[in-house]
Rosetta silent file (secondary structure, phi, psi, omega in degrees, C-alpha in Angstrom):
SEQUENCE: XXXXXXXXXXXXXXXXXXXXXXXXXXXXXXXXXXXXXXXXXXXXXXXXXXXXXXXXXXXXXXXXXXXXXXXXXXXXXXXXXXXXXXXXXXXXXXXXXXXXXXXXXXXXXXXXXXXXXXXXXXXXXXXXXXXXXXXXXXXXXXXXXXXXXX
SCORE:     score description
SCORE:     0.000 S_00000001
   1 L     0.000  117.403  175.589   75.376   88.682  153.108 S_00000001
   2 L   -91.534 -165.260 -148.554   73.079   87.965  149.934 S_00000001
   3 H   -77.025  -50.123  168.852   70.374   85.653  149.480 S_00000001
   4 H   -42.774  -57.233  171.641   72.695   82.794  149.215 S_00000001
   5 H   -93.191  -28.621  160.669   74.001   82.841  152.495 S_00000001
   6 H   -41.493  -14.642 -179.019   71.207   84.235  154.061 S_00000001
   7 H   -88.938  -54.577 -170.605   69.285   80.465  152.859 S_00000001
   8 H   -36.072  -55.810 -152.276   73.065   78.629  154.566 S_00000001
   9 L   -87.137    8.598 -163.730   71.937   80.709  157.950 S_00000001
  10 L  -145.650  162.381  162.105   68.038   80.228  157.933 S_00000001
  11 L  -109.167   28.532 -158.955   65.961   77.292  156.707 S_00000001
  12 L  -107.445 -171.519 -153.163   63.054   78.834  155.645 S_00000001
  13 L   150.111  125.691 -156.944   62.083   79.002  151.727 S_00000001
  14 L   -90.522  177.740   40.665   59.982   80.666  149.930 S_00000001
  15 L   -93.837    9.932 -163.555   57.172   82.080  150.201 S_00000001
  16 L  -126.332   32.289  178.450   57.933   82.216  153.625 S_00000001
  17 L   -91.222  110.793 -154.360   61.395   83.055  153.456 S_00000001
  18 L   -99.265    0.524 -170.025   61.514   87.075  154.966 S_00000001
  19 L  -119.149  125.628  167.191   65.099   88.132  154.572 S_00000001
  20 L   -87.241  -70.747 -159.814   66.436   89.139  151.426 S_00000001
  21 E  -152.286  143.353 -173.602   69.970   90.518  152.126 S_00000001
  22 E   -80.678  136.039  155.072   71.962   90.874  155.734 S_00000001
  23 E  -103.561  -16.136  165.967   73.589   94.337  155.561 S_00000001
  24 E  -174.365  152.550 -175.730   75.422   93.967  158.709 S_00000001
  25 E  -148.608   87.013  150.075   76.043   91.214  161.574 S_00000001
  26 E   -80.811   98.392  174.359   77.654   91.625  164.726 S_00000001
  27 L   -27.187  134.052 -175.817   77.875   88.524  166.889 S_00000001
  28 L    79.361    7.958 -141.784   76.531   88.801  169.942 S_00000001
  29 L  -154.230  -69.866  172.409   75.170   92.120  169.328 S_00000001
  30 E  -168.379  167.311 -179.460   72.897   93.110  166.674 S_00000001
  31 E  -145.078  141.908  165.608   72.085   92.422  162.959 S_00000001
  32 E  -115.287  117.234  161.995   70.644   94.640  160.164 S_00000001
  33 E  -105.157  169.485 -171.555   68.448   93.014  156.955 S_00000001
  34 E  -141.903  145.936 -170.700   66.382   93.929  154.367 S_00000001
  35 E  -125.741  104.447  171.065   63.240   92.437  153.098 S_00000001
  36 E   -76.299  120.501 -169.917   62.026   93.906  149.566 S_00000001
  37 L   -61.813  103.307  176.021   58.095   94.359  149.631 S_00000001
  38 L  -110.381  105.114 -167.882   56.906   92.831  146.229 S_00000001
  39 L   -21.278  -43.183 -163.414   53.430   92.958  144.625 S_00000001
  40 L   -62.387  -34.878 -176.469   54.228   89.361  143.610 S_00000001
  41 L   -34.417  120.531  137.439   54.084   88.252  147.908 S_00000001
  42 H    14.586 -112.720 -168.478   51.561   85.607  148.483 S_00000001
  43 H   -36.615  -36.592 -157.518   49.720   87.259  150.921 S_00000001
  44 H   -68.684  -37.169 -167.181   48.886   90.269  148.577 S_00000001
  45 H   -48.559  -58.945 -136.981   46.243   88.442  146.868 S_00000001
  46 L  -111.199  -38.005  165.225   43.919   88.112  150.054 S_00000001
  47 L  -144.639  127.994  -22.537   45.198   91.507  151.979 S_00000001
  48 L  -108.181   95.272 -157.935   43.868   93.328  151.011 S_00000001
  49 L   -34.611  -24.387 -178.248   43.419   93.039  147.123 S_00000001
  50 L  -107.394   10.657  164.278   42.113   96.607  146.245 S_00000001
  51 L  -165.415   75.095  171.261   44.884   98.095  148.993 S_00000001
  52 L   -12.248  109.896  176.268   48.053   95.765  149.939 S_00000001
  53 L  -140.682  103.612  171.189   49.098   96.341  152.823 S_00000001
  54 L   -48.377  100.915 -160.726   51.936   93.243  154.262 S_00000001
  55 L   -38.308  147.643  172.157   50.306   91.497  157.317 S_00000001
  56 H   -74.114  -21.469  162.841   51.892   92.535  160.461 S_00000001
  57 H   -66.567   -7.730  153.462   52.510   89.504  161.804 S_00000001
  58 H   -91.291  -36.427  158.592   54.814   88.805  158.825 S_00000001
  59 H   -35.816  -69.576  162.717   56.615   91.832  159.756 S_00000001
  60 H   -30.853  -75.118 -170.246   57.369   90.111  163.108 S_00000001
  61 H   -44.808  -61.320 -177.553   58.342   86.866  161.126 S_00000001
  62 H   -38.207  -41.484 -169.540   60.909   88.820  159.473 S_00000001
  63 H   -79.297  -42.575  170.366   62.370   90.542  162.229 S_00000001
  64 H   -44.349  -62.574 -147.018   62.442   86.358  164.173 S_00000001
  65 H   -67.317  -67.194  175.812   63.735   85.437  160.871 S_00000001
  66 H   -37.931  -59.622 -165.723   66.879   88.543  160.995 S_00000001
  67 H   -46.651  -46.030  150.269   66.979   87.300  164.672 S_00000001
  68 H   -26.590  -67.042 -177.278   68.028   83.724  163.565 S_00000001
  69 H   -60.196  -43.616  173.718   70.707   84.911  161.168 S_00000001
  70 H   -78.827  -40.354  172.926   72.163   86.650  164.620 S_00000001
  71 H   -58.019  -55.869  172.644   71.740   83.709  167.062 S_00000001
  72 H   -37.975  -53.134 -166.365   73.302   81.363  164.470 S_00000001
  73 H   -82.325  -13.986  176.210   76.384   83.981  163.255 S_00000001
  74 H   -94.747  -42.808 -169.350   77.126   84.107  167.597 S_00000001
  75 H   -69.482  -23.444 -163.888   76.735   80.426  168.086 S_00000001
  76 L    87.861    8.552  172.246   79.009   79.882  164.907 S_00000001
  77 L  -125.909 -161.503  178.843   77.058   77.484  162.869 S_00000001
  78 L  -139.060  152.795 -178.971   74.712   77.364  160.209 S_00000001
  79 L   -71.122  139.106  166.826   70.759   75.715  160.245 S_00000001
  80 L  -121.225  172.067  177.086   70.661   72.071  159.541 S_00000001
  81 L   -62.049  -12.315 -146.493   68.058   69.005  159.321 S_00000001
  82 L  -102.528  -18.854 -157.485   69.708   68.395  163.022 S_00000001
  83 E  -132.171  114.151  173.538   68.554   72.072  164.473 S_00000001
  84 L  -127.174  130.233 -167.052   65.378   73.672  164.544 S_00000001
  85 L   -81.187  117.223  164.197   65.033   77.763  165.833 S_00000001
  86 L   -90.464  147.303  176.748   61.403   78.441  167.587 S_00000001
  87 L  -109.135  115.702 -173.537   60.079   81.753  167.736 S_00000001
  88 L   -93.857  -29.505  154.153   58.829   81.022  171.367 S_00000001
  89 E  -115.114  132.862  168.933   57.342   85.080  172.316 S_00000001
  90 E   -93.569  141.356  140.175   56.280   88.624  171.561 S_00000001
  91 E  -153.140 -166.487 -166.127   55.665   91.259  173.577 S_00000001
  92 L    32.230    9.762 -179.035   55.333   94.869  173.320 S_00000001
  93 L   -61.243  131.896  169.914   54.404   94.327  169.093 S_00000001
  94 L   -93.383   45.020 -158.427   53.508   97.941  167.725 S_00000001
  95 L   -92.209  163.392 -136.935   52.980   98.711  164.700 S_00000001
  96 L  -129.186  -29.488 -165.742   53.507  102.300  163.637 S_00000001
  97 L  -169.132  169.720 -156.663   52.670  102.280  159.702 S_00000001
  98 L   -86.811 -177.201  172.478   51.422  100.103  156.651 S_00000001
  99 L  -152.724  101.198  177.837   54.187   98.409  154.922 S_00000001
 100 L  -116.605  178.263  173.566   53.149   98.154  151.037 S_00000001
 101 L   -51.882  151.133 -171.789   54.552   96.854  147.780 S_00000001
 102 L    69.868   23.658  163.851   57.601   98.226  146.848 S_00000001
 103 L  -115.440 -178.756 -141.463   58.652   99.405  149.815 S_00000001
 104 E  -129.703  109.522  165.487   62.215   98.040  151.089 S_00000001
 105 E   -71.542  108.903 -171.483   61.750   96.726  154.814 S_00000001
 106 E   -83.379  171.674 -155.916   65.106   97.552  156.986 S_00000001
 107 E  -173.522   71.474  155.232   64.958   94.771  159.977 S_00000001
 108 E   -59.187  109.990 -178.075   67.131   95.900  163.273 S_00000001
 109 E  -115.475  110.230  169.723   67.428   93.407  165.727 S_00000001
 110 E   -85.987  162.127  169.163   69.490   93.945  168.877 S_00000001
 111 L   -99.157  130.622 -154.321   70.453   90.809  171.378 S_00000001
 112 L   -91.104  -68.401 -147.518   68.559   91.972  174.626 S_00000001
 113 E  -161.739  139.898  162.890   69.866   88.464  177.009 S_00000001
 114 E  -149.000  114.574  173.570   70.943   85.054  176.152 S_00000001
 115 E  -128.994  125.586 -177.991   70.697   82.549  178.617 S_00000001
 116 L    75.145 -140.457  172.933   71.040   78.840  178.092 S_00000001
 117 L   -86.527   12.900 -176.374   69.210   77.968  174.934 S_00000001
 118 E  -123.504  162.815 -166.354   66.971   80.876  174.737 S_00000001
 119 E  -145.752  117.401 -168.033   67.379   84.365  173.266 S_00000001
 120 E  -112.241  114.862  179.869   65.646   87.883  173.917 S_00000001
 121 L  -121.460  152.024 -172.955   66.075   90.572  170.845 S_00000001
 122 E  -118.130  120.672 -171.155   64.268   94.146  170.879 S_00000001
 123 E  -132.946  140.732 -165.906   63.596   94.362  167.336 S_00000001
 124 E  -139.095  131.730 -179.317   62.533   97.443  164.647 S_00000001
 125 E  -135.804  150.948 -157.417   61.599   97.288  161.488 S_00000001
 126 E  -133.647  178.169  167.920   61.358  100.562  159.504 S_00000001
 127 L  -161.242  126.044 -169.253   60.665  101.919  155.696 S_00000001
 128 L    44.119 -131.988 -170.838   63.108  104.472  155.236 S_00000001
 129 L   -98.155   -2.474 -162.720   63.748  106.296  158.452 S_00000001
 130 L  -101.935  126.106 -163.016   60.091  106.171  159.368 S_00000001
 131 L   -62.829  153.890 -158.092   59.542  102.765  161.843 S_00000001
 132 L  -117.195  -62.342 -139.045   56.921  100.214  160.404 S_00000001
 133 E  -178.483  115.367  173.124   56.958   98.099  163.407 S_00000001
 134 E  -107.429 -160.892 -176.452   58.805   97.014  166.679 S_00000001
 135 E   139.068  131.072  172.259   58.352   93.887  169.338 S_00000001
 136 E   -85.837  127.903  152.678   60.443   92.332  171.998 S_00000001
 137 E   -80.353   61.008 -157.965   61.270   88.787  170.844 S_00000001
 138 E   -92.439  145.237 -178.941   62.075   85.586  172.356 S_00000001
 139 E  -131.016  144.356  170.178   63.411   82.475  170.429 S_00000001
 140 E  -128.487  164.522 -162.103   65.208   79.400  171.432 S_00000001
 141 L  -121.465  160.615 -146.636   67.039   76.872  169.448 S_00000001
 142 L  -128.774  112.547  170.640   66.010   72.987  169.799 S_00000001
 143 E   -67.745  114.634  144.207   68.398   69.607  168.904 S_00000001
 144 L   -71.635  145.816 -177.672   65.596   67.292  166.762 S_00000001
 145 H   -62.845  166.018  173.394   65.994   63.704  167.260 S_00000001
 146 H    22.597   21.378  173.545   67.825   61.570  164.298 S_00000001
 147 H    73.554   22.064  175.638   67.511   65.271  162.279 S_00000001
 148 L   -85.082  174.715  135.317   63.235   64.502  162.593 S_00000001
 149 L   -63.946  143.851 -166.663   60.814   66.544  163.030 S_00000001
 150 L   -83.040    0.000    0.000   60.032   66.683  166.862 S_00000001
């Protein structure tokens, strides 16, 4: 999935859009993406300007962000003005290593449990084989009124 349809499944834009390209999506099951680390990111400016390092808590957004692309591709739609995905919890976030420019963030997400409108993914995010970060994830997805903000 490129960057084109990765924008159809997610509503996000940037700068704060974390997925670059889908590399694989099973419904129901798991999804892999990849988010290329770029000097140019926001965020670089302020952490930490004489040593980069890509907040962890964007790391997270990214992997919520993959997680999206799989709750969407199971349900069978695409994000609209009508639907908006909350990232409602973490738990267990790790992080294992820095993540700086130019390196090319891999984004595993498995689907843990889906019950009702909410959704629990185990999620990994790695550079190269060596993991950058994990965190269990829950998100649920939310009807807006008239396509408003709620």
């Amino acid at each position: 999935m490129d960057i084109s349809r990765v924008m159809e499944y997610l509503p996000h834009r940037y700068p704060f859009l974390m997925i670059d390209r889908v590399l694989s999506v099973e419904a129901g099951s798991k999804v892999v993406a990849v988010k290329n680390v770029s000097i140019n990111e926001p965020y670089f400016a302020g952490h930490f300007p004489h040593h980069p390092i890509m907040p962890g808590v964007l790391i997270i957004e990214a992997l919520a962000q993959a997680a999206a692309i799989l709750t969407f591709n199971t349900e069978g739609h695409k994000a609209d003005e009508k639907v908006v995905y909350y990232f409602v919890g973490i738990d267990n976030a790790r992080f294992k290593r820095p993540v700086t420019p130019g390196d090319t963030l891999r984004l595993e997400v498995l689907l843990v449990r889906h019950a009702r409108s909410f959704w629990k993914f185990h999620g990994k995010a790695y550079v190269e084989d060596a993991m950058a970060a994990e965190a269990d994830l829950m998100c649920t997805i939310r009807l807006l009124p008239s396509g408003k903000d709620a």
